[in-house]
N, C-alpha and C positions, 0 to 999 in steps of 0.2 A: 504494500500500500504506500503510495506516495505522499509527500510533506504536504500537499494540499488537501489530499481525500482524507487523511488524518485531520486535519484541522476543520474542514467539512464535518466531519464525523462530530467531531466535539461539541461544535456549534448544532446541530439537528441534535445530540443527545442537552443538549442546556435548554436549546427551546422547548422538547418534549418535557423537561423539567419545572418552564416556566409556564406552562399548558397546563401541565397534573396539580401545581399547587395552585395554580388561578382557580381550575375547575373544583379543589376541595374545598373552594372559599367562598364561592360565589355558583347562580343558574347561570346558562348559556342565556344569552337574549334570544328576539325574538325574531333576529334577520338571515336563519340561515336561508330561506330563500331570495336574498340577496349574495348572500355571500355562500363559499366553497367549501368552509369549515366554522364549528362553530367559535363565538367569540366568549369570552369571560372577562367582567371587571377584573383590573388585579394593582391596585394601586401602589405599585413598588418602587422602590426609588430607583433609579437606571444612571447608571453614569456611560456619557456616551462620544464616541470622537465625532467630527462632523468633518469632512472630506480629510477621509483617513489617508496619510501616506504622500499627500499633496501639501504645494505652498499654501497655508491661509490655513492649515490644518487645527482646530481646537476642542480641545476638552471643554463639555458641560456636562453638568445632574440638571436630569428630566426626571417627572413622576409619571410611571405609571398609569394608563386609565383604563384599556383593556389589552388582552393577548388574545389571537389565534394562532392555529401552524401558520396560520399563512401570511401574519405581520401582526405590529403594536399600535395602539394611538396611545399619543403620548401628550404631556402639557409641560411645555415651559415658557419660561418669560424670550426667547429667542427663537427669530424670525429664521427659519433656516427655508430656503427656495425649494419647491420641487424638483426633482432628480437629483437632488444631493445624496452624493452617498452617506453612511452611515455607519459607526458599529456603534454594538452596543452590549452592555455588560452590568449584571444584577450588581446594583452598586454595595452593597452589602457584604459581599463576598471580593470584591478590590480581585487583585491578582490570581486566585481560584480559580473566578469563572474566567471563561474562556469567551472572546468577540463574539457575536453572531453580525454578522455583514446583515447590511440593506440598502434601499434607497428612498429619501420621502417622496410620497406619494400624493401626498395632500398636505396643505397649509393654511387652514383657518384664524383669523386674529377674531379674541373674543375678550371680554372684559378681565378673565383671568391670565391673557397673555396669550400662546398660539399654540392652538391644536394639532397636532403632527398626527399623519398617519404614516407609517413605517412598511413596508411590505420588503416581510425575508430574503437572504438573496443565499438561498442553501440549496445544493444542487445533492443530488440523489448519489449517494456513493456506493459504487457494485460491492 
């Protein structure tokens, strides 16, 4: 197995992680007929890079507002543009957890600051 599909790996075993503990803490809502997988509140605190690896690259802590397999929406006070990439890591656990890549998806501004929606970027490892 190669340095990437190992690291793949890690990131789809942390997500099915931050899945199983959303789903023992909360109901799925009411949109799987919009969406592919189901969603759960999970309001955890997330530290995250935003154009990881790149000039202009920075760290912020985002909260949590729900988790699927298949991304996060998140809240913070920072305007991040759509198709920015993403990682992102259970703030909690610092160095432990391992990245899961992404890119935003959506960018709402609301009285609490801006909505992100995050969709996974975790490829299927044979």
């Amino acid at each position: 197995m190669s340095v990437d599909q190992k690291k793949w790996l890690k990131s789809a075993e942390v997500l099915t992680e931050w899945v199983t503990d959303a789903a023992a803490q909360s109901e799925s809502d009411a949109y799987l007929g919009k969406r592919q997988t189901l969603r759960y509140v999970w309001p955890a605190a997330i530290e995250a890079i935003i154009k990881p690896g790149v000039p202009g690259e920075r760290r912020i802590y985002v909260t949590g507002r729900d988790v699927s397999e298949g991304g996060i929406g998140l809240v913070t006070r920072h305007d991040v543009p759509v198709g920015t990439p993403i990682w992102l890591r259970y703030a909690d656990d610092g160095d432990k957890c391992p990245w899961v890549p992404g890119k935003i998806v959506h960018s709402t501004r609301t009285l609490a600051g801006y909505l992100l929606g995050v969709q996974f970027d975790i490829e299927p490892v044979d």
